[in-house]
C-alpha positions in Angstrom: -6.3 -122.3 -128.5 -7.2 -123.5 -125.3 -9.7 -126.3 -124.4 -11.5 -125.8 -120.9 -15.1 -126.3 -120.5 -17.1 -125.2 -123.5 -14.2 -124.1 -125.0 -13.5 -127.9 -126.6 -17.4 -128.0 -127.7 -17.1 -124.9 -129.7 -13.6 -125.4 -131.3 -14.7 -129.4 -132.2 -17.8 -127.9 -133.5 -16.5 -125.3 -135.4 -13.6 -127.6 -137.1 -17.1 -130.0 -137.9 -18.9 -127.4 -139.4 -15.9 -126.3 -141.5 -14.7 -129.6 -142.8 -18.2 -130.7 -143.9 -18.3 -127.7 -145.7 -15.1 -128.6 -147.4 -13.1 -125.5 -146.2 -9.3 -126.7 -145.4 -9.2 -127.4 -141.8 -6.1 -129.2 -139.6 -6.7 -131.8 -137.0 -3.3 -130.4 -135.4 -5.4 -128.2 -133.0 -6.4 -131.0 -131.1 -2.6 -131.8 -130.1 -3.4 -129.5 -127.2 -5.5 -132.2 -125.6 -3.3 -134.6 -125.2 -0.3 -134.8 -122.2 3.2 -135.4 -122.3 2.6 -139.0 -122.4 0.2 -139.1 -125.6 -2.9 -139.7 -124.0 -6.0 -137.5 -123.8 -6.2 -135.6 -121.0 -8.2 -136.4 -117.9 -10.5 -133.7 -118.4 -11.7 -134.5 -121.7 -13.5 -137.1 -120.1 -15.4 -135.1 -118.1 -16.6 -132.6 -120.4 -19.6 -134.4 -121.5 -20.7 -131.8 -124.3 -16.6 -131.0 -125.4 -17.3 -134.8 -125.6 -19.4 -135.3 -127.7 -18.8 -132.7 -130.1 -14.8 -134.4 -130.3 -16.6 -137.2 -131.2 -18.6 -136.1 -134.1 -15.7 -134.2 -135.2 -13.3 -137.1 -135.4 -16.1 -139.2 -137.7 -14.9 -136.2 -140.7 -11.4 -137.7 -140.5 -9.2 -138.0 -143.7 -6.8 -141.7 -143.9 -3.6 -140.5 -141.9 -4.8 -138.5 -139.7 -4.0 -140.1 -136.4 -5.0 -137.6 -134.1 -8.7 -138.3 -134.5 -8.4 -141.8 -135.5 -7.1 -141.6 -131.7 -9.9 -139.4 -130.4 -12.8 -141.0 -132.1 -11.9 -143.9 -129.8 -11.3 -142.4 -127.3 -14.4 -140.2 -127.1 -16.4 -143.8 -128.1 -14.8 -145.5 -125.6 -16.1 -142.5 -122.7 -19.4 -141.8 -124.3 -20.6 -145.5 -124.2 -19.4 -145.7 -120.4 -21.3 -142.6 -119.8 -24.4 -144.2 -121.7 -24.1 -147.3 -119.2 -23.4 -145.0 -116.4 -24.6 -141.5 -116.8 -23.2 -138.4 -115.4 -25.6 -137.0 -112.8 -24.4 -133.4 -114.3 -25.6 -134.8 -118.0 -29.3 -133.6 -118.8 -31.9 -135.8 -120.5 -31.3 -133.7 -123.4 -28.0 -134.3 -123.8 -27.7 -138.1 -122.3 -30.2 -138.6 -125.3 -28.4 -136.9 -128.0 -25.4 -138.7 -126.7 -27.0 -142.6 -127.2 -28.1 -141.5 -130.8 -24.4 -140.0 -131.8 -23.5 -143.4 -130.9 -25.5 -145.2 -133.5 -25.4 -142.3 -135.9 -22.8 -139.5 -135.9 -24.3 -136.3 -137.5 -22.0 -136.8 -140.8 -23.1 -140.4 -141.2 -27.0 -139.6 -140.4 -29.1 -139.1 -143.0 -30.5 -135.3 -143.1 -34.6 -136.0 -142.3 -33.6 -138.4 -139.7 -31.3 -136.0 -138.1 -33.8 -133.5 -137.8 -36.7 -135.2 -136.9 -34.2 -137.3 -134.1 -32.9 -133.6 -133.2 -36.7 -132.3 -132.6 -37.4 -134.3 -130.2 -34.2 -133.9 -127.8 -34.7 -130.3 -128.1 -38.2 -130.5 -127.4 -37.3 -131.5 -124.0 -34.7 -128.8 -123.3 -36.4 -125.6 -122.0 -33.6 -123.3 -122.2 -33.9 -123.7 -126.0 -35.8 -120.7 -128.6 -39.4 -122.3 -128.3 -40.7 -120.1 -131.3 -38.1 -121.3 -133.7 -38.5 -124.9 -132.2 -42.6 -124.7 -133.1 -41.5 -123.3 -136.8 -39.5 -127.0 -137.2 -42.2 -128.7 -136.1 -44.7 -127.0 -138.6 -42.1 -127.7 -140.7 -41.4 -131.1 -140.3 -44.7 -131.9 -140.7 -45.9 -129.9 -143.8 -43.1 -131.7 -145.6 -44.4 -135.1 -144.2 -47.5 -134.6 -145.4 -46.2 -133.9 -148.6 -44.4 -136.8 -148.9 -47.7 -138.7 -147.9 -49.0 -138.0 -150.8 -46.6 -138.7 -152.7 -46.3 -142.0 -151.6 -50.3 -142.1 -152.2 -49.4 -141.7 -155.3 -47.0 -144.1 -156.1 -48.6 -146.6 -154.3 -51.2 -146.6 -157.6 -48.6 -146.4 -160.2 -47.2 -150.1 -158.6 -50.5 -151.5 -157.9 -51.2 -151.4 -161.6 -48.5 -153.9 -162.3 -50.6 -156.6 -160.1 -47.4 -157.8 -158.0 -48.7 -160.5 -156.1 -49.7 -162.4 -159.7 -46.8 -161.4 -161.4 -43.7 -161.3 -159.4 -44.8 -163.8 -156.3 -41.0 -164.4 -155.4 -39.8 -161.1 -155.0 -39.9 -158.6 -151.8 -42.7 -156.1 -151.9 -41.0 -153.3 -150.5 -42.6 -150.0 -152.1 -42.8 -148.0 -149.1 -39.0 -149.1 -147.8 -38.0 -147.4 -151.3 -39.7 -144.7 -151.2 -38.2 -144.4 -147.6 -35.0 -145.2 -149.1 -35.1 -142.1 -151.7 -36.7 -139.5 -148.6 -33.7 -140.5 -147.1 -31.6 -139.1 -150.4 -33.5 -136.4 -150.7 -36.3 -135.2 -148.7 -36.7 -131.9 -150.2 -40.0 -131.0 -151.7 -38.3 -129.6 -155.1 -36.7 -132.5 -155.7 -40.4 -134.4 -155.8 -39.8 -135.6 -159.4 -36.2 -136.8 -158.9 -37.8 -138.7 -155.7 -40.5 -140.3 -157.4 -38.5 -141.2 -160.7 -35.8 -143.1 -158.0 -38.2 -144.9 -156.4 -40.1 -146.2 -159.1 -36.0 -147.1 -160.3 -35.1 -148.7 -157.1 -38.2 -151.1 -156.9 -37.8 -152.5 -160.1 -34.3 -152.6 -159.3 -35.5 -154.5 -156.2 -37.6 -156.7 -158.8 -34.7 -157.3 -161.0 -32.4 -158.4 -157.7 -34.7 -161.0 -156.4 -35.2 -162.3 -159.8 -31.3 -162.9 -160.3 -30.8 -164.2 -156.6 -34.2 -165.9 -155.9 -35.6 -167.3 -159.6 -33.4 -167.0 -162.8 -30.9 -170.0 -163.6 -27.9 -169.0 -165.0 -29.2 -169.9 -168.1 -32.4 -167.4 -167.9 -30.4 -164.9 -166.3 -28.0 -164.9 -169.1 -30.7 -164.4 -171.6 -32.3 -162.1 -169.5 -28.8 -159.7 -169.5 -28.6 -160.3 -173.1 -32.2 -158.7 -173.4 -31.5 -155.7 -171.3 -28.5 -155.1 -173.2 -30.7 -154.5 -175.9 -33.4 -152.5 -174.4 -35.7 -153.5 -177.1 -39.3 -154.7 -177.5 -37.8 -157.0 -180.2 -36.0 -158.9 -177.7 -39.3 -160.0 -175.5 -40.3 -162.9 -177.7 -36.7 -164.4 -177.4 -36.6 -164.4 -173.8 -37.6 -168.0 -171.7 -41.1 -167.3 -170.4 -40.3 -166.9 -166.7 -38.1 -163.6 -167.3 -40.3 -162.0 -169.9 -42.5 -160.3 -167.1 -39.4 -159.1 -165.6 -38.0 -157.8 -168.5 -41.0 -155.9 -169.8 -41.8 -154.1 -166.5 -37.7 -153.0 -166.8 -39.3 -151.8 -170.7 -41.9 -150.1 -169.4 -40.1 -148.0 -166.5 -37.4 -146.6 -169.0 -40.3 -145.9 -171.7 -42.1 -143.8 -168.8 -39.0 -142.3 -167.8 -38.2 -141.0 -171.4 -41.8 -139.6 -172.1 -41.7 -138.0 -168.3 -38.5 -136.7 -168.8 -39.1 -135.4 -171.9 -41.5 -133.2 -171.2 -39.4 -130.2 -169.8 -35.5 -131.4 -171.1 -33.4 -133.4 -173.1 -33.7 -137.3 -172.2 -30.1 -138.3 -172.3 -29.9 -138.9 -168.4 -31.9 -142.2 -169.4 -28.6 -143.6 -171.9 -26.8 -143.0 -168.7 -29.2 -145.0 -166.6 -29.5 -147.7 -169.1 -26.0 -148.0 -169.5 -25.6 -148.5 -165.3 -28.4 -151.0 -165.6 -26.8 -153.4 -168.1 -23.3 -152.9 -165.9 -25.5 -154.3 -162.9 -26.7 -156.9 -165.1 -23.3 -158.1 -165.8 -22.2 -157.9 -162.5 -25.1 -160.1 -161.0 -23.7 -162.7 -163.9 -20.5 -162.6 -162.6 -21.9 -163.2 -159.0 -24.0 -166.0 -160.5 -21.3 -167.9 -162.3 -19.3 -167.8 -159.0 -21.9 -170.1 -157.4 -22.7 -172.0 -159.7 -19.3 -172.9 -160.7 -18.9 -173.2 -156.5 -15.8 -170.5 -156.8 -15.1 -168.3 -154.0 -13.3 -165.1 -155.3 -11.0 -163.1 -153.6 -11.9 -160.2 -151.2 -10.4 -157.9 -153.9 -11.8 -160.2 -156.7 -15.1 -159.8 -154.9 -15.5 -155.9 -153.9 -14.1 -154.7 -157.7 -17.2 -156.9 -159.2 -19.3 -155.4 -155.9 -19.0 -152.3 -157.1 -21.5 -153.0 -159.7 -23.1 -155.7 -158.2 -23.9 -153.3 -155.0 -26.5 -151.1 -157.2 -25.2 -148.1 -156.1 -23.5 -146.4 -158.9 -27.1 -147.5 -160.9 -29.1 -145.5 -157.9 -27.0 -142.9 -157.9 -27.4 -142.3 -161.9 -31.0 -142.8 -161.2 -31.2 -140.5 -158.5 -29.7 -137.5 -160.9 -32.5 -138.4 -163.6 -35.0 -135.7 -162.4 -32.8 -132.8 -161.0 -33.4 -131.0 -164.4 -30.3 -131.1 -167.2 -28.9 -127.4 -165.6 -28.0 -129.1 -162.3 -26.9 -132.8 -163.8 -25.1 -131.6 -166.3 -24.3 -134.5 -169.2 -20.4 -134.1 -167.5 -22.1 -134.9 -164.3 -23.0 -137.7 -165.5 -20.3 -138.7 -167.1 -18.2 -138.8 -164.1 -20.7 -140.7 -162.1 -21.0 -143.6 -164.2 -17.0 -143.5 -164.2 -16.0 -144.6 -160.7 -14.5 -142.0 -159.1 -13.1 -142.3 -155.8 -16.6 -141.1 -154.2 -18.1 -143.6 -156.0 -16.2 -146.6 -155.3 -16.2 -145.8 -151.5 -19.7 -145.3 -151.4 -20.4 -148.7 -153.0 -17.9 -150.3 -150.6 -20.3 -148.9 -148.0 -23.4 -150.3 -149.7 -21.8 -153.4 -150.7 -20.0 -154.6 -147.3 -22.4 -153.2 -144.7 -24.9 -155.3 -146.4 -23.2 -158.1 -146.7 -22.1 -158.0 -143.0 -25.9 -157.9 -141.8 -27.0 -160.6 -144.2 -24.9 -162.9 -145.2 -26.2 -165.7 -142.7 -29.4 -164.9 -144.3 -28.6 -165.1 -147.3 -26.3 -168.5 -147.3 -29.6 -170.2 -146.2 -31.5 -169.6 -149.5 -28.7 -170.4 -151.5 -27.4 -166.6 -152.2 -23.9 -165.5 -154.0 -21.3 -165.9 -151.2 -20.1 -162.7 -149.7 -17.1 -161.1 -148.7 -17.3 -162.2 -145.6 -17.3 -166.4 -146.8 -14.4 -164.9 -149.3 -12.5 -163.4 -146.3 -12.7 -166.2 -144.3 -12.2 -168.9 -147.0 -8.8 -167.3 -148.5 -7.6 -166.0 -145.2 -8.4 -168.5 -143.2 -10.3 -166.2 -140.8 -13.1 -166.9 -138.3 -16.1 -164.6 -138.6 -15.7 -162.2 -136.3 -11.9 -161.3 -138.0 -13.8 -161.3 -141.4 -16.2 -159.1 -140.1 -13.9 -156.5 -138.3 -11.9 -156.7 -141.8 -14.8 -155.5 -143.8 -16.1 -152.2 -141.0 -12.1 -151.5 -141.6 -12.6 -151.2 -145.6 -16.4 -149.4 -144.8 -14.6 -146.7 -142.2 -11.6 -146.2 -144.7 -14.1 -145.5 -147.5 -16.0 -143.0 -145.2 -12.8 -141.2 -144.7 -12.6 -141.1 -148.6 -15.8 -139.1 -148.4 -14.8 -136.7 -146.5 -12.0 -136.1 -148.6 -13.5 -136.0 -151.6 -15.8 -133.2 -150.4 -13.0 -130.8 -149.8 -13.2 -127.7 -152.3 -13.3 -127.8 -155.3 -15.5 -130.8 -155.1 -15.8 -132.6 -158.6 -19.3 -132.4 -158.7 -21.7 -129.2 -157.5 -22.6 -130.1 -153.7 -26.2 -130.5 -154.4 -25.2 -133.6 -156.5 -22.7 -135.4 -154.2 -25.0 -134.8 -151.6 -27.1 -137.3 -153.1 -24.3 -139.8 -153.0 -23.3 -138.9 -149.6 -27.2 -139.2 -148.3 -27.1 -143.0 -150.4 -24.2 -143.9 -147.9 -25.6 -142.8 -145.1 -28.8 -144.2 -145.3 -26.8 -148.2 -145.4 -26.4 -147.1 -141.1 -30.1 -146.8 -140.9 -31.0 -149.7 -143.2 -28.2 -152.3 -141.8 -27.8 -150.6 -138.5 -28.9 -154.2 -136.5 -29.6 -156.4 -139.8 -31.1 -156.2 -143.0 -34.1 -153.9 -142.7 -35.1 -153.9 -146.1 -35.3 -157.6 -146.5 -36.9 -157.7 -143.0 -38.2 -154.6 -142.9 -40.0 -155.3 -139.2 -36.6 -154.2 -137.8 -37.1 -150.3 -140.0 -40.8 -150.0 -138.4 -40.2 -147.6 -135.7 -37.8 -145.3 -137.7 -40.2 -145.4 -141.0 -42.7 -144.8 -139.1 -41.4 -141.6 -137.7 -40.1 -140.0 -140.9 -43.1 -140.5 -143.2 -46.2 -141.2 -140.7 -46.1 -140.0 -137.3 -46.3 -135.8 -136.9 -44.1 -134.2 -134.3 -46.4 -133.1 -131.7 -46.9 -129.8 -131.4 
């Protein structure tokens, strides 16, 4: 094949497009644009659009493959020059999808996000179709006014449990979860599966500041005892400061059942149960490390993070209201059984977070991290823990895109939920912890579930 002009925008596109969609595709094509030397050649550089598109293309890379582990930084290393100093060739269009590739390649962006982001460049670009860039718009918006109300809704299901009397340590975050699960899946037929996650991830939310912010060991231990249970019997034992906690987590899997119940079998909720009491386990473990003052391993650390990270419990959650014909009881068996998928994407939601707020959270007295275990054991400064930990998140991205090469283990429609949990740690940690201060999520919120795309 051979790369001049457009030609390197349409083949990096093409090999994008294909490996997303799983369909075997080599990264030997893109010998061609390198010299005799090894390096890229000079007119890579220059083609702004071939560019970019080698850039999205290399984020789809498998562990091995040099060649675009080599022209991801390359094309990083050009397309942030040009951002400083752009091309006087580049249109505004372009110079603007370039800076948001830059903070979130397409493969790593969630979906609504993308689109509403990708609205807006090509809003300014008249030599794009203007009637099917209207039909987006409408688009975009009827779906954000659906969601709207939805989030209307659920606002009265949580205002019923009087929050700011009954849980006055924890982070009232209702509309950052409900973000959260648009950013999993923004579709309007998966409504149910969106509002059963959210009302999942909140109490999650609940439980989490509970174990990091109020419980003692001792109440926590109760508390884990309890939930492995799952009882009304086991209320009365609890110390008086968890029972509230306990009984909302009660009351959530009760609603789920009846809700659930209604149109299928109910034995999604075992699974979800059976994640929630894994969780539990895992925050003890986290626990007993500080108060013991231990500072596990990396390894010791991210094997107990992969509980402790919540995602394999959202992910189970997030399959709850898909209907029993898409997740199957197998496909729930193999999520609660940490595939490779799994444990990459909870080395994504594990690490990122811990990279964005673990000087935040050492100041209230939080589990350590992996990045105090990195530099404890290693004897590493910060910055080398850091770098250690985006290695382990961009190795576990390229685990992804492996794992979605047919045949996938799971129908696409599930994984895709998986995928979308992963991606949505780039918008939540992209420059701190936006949930816990979720000032720094305002504008991007904002623009998915409030503001309408102008038409």
């Amino acid at each position: 094949m051979d790369y001049k002009g457009t030609d390197l925008h349409h083949a990096a596109l093409r090999f994008r497009l294909l490996r997303q969609q799983g369909f075997p595709t080599s990264q030997d094509g893109f010998r061609k644009l390198k010299n005799n030397e090894g390096k890229f050649k000079e007119w890579v550089s220059r083609d702004r659009q071939g560019l970019l598109s080698l850039y999205e293309a290399s984020h789809l890379a498998f562990n091995g493959e040099d060649i675009l582990e080599e022209a991801l930084n390359f094309a990083t290393k050009n397309l942030k020059s040009s951002s400083i100093h752009p091309h006087k060739a580049d249109t505004i269009s372009l110079q603007k999808q370039i800076d948001f590739a830059l903070r979130f390649p397409a493969w790593k962006c969630v979906p609504r996000s993308l689109a509403r982001h990708s609205i807006d460049f090509y809003s300014e670009d008249a030599s794009q179709n203007q009637k099917l860039l209207t039909f987006a718009k409408m688009d975009f918006n009827i779906v954000q006014n659906l969601h709207q109300q939805e989030l209307y809704e659920i606002s009265g299901w949580w205002r019923s449990f009087h929050l700011a009397s009954s849980f006055p340590f924890v982070r009232d975050r209702l509309v950052e979860c409900y973000y959260w699960m648009v950013c999993v899946y923004f579709e309007p037929k998966h409504r149910l599966a969106r509002m059963i996650s959210t009302k999942v991830y909140h109490t999650l939310s609940i439980l989490d500041d509970t174990c990091d912010n109020f419980a003692t060991y001792e109440e926590l231990l109760a508390l884990s005892e309890a939930i492995e249970r799952m009882n009304v019997g086991a209320l009365e034992e609890l110390p008086d400061r968890m029972r509230n906690t306990y009984r909302l987590v009660l009351d959530l899997y009760d609603e789920l059942e009846r809700e659930i119940g209604k149109t299928g079998p109910t034995f999604s909720i075992d699974y979800a149960k059976g994640e929630l009491k894994k969780l539990c386990r895992a925050y003890l473990v986290d626990l007993g490390w500080r108060v013991e003052s231990k500072l596990p391993t990396v390894e010791e650390y991210i094997i107990n993070g992969y509980n402790s990270s919540g995602v394999p419990k959202t992910c189970t959650s997030n399959f709850i209201g898909m209907g029993a014909e898409i997740a199957t009881r197998e496909a729930f068996e193999w999520v609660t059984n940490e595939s490779k998928l799994m444990k990459a994407c909870s080395v994504i939601g594990r690490l990122q977070n811990d990279i964005f707020s673990h000087e935040y959270e050492q100041k209230r007295n939080h589990p350590a991290s992996g990045v105090e275990c990195y530099m404890k054991h290693h004897g590493a400064t910060e910055e080398e823990a850091v770098e250690f930990l985006w290695k382990k998140i961009r190795n576990a991205w390229k685990d992804i895109a492996q794992e979605y090469q047919k045949p996938t283990p799971l129908p696409v429609v599930l994984m895709d939920r998986i995928l979308n949990l992963a991606r949505s740690c780039n918008l939540f940690y992209e420059n701190g912890d936006g949930y816990t201060d979720s000032r720094l999520m305002k504008d991007e919120l904002t623009s998915l579930l409030f503001d309408p795309v102008p038409l």
